[in-house]
ZALUMVO-583774 format. One record per residue: residue number from 1; residue in three letters; x, y, z of N, C-alpha, C, O in turn. Coordinates in steps of 0.2 Angstrom, whole numbers, always signed. Atoms other than C-alpha are relative to their C-alpha. Example, Ala and Ser with C-alpha at 12.3 -4.5 7.8 and 13.67 -1.06 7.14 Angstrom:
     i    aa     nxx     nyy     nzz    caxx    cayy    cazz     cxx     cyy     czz     oxx     oyy     ozz
     1   ala      +4      -6      +0     +62     -22     +39      +4      +6      +0      +9      +5      +3
     2   ser      -4      -6      -1     +68      -5     +36      -4      +5      +3      -1     +11      +4
***
This chain:
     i    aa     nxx     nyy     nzz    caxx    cayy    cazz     cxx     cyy     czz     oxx     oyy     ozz
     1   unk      -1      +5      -5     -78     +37     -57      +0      -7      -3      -4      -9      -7
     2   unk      -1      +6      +4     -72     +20     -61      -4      -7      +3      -4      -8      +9
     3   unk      +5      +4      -3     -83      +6     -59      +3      -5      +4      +9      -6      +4
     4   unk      -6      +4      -4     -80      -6     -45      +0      -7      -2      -2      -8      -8
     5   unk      +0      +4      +0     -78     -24     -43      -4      -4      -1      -3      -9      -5
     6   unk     +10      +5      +2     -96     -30     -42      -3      +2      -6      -6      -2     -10
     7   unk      +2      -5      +8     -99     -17     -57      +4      -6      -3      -1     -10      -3
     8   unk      -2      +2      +5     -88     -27     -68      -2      -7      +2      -6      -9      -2
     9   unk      +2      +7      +2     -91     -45     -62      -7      +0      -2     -10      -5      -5
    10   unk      +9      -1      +5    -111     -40     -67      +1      +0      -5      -3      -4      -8
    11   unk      -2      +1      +6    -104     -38     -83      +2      -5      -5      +1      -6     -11
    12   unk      +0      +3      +3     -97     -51     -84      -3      -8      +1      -1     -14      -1
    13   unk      +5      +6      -2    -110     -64     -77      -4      +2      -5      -7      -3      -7
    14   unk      +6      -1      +5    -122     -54     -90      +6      -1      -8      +4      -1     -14
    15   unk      -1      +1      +9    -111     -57    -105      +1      -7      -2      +1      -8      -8
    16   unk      -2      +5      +1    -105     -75    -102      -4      -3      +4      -2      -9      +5
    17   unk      +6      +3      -2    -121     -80     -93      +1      -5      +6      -1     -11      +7
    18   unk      -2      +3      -8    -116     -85     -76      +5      +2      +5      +9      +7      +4
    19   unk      -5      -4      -5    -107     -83     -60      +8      +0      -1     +12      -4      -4
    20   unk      -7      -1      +1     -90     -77     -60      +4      -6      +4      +3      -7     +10
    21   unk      -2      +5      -3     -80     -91     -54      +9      +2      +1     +11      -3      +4
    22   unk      -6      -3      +0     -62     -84     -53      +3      +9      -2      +1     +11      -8
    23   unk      -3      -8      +0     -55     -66     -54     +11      +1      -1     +14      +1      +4
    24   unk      -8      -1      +2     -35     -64     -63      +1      +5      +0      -2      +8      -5
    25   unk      -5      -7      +1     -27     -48     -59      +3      +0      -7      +4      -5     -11
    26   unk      -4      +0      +7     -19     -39     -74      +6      +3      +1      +9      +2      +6
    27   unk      -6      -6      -1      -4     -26     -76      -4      +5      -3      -3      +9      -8
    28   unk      +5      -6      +1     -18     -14     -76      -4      +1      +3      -9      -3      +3
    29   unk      +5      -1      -4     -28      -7     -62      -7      +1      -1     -10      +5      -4
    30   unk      +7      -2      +1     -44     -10     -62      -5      -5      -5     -11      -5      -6
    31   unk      +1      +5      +7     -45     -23     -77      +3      -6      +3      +9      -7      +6
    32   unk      -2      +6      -3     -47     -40     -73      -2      -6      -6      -5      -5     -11
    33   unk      +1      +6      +5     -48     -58     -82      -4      -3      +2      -2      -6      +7
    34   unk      +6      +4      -3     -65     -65     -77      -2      -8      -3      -1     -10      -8
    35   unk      +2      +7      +3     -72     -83     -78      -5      -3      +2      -5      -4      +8
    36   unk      +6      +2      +1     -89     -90     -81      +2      -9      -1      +7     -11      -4
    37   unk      +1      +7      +5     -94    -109     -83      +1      +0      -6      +5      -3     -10
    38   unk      -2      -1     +10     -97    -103    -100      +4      +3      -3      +7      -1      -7
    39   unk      -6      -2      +2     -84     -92    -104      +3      +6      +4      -1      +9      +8
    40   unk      -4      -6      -4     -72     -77     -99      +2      +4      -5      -1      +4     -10
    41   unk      -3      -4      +2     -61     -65    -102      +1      +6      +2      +0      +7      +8
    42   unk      -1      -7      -3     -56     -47     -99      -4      +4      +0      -6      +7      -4
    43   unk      +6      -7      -2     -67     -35     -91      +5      +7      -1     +11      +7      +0
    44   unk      -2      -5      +1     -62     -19     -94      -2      +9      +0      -5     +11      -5
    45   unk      +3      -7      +1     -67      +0     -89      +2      +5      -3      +8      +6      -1
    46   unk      -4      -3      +6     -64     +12    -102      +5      +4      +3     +11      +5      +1
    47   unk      -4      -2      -3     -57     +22     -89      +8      -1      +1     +12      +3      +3
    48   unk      -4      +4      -2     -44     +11     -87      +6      +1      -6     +12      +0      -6
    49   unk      -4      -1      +6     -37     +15    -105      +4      +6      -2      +1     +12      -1
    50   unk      -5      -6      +2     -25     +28    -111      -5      +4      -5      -7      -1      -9
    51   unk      +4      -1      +7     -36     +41    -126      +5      -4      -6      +2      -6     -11
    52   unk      -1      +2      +6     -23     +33    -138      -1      -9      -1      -1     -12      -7
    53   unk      +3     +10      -2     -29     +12    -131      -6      +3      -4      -6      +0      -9
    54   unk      +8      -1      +0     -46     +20    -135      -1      +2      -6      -7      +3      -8
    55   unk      +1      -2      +7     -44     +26    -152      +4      -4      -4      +1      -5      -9
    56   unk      +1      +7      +1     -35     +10    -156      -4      -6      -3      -3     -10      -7
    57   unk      +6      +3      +0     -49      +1    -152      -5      +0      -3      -7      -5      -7
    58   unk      +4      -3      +5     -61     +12    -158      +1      -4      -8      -3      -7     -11
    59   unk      +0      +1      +9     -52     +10    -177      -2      -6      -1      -7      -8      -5
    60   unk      +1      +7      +3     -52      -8    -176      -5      -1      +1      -6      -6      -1
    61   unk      +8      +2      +0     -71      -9    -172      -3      +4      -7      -8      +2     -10
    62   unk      +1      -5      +7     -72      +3    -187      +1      -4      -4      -4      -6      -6
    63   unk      -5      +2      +5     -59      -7    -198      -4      -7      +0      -5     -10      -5
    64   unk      +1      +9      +2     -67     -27    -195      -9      +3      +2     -12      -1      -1
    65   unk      +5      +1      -2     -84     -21    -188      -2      -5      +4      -8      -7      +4
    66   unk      -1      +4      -6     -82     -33    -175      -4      +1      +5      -3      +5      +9
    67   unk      +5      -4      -2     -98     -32    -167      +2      -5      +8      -1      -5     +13
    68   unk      -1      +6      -7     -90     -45    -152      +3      +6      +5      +3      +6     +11
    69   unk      -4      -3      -7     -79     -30    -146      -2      +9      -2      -1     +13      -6
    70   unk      +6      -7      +0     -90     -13    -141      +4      +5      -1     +10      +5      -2
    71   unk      -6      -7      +4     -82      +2    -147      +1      +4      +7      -4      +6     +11
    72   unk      -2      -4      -8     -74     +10    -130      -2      +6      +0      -2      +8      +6
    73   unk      +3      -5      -3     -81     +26    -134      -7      +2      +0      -9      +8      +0
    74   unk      +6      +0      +0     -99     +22    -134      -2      -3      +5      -8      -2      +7
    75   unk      +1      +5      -8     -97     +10    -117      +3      +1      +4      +9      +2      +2
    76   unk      -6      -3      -5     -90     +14    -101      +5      -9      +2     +11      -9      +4
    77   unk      -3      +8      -3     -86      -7     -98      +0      -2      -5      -5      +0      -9
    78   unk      -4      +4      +6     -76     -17    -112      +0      -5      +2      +1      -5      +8
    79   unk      +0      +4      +1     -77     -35    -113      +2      -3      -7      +1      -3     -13
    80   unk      -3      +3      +8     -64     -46    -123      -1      -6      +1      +1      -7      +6
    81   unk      +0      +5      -5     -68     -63    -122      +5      -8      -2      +4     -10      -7
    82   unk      -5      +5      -2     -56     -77    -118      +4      -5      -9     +10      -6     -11
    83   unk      -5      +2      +6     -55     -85    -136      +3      +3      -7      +7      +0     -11
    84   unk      -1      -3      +6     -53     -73    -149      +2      +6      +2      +8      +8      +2
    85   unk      -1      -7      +1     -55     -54    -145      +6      +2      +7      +8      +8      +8
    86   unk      -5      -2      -6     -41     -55    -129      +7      +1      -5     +13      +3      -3
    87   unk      -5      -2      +5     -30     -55    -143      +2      +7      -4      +7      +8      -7
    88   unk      +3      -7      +3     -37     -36    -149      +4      +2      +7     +10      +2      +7
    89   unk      -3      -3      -4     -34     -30    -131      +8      +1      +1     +12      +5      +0
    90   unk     -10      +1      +0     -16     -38    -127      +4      +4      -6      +8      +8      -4
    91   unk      -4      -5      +7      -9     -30    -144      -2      +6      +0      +1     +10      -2
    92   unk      +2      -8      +0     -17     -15    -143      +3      +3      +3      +7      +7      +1
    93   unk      -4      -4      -7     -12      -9    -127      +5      -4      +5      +8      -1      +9
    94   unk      -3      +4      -5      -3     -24    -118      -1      -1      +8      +2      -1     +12
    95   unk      +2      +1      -7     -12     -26    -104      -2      -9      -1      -5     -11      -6
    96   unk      +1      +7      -1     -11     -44     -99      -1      -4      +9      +0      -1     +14
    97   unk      -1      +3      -8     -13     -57     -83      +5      +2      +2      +9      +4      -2
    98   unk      -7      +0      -6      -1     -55     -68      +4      -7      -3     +10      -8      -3
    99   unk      -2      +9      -1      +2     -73     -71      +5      -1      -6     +10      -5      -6
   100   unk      -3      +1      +8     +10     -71     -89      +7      +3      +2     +12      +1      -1
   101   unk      -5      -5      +2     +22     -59     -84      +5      -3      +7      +3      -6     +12
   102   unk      -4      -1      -5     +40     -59     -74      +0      +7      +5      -3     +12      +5
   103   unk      +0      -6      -4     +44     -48     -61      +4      +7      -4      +6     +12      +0
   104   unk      -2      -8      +2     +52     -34     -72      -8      +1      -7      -9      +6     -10
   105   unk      +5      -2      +5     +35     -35     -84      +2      -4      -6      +0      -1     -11
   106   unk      -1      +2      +6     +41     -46     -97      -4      -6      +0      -7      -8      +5
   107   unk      +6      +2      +1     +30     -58    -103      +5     -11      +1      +9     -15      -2
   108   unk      -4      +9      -3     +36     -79     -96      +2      -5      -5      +7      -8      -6
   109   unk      +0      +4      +7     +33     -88    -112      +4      +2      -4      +2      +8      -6
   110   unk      -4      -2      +5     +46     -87    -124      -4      +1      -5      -8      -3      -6
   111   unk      +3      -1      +7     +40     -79    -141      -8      +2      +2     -12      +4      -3
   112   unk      +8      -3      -1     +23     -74    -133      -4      +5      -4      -9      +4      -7
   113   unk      -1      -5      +3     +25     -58    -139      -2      +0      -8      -6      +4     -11
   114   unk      -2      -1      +7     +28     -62    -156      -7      -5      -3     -10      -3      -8
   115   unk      +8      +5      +0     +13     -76    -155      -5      +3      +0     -10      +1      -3
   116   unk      +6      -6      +0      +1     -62    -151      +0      +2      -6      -4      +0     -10
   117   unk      +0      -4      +4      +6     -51    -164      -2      -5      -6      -7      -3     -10
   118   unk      +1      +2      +7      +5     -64    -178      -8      -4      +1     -11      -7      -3
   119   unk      +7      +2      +0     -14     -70    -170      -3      +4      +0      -9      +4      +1
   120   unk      +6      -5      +0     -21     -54    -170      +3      +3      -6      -1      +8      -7
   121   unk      +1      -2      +7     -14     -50    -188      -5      -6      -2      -9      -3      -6
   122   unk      +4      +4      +3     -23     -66    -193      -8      +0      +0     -12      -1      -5
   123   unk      +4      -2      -1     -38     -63    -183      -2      +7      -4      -7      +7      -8
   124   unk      +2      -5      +6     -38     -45    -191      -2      +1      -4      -6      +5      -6
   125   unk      -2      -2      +8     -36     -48    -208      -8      -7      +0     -12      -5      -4
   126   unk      +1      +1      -1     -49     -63    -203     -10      +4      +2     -16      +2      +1
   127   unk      +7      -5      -1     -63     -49    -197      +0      +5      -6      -5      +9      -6
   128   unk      +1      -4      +7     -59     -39    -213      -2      -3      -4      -6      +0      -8
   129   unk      +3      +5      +6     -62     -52    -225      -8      -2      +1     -12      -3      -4
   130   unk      +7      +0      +0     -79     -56    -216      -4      +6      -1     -10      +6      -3
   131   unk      +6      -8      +0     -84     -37    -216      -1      +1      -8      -7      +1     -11
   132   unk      +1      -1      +7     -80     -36    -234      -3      -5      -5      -5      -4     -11
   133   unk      +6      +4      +5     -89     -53    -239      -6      +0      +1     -10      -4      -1
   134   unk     +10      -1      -1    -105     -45    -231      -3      +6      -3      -9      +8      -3
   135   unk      +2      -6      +1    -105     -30    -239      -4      +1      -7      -6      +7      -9
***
């Protein structure tokens, strides 16, 4: 059963420490953009993921040890939050705001696309270098 709405803004009042102040739909049922005074981002129940989003996910918590973003298959609610880890989400699976997108699903900002894909190679290669200068 997928958690509901209250379930998720709890989530994301207990991770970004305050009331939820806005709620963005996505192009993903059930998966919303939350926003705290302190900060936001994407709530997420795992449900809501395909098994190949979810083994995706998984790897790259494997791959950077990224302790920011919870491994989807040890928590039923995922949280990415607004300045770094919504960049893991978006390129993994492509779930983004309503707000980004045209009415056929394409994304409104020219190069969007291509601007993700090179901030979460950068970010990547950025949580690999830290995992391997702790090790």
């Amino acid at each position: 059963m997928s958690p509901t709405l209250a379930q998720l803004k709890a989530v994301a009042e207990r991770t970004w420490r305050g009331p939820v102040q806005s709620i963005d739909p996505t192009n993903r049922e059930n998966v919303y953009f939350m926003d705290t005074p302190g900060h936001g981002g994407y709530v997420v129940p795992v449900d809501s993921l395909t098994q190949d989003e979810i083994e995706k996910i998984h790897e790259y918590v494997i791959q950077t040890g990224n302790s920011f973003v919870p491994d989807p298959k040890t928590h039923q609610i995922i949280v990415f939050e607004e300045d770094c880890e919504y960049r893991v989400l978006e390129f993994l699976t492509g779930i983004c705001r309503t707000e980004f997108l045209d009415e056929h699903g394409n994304y409104r900002i020219p190069g969007y696309k291509n601007r993700l894909e090179s901030a979460f190679v950068k970010y990547y290669m950025k949580q690999i270098n830290r995992r391997s200068n702790n090790v």
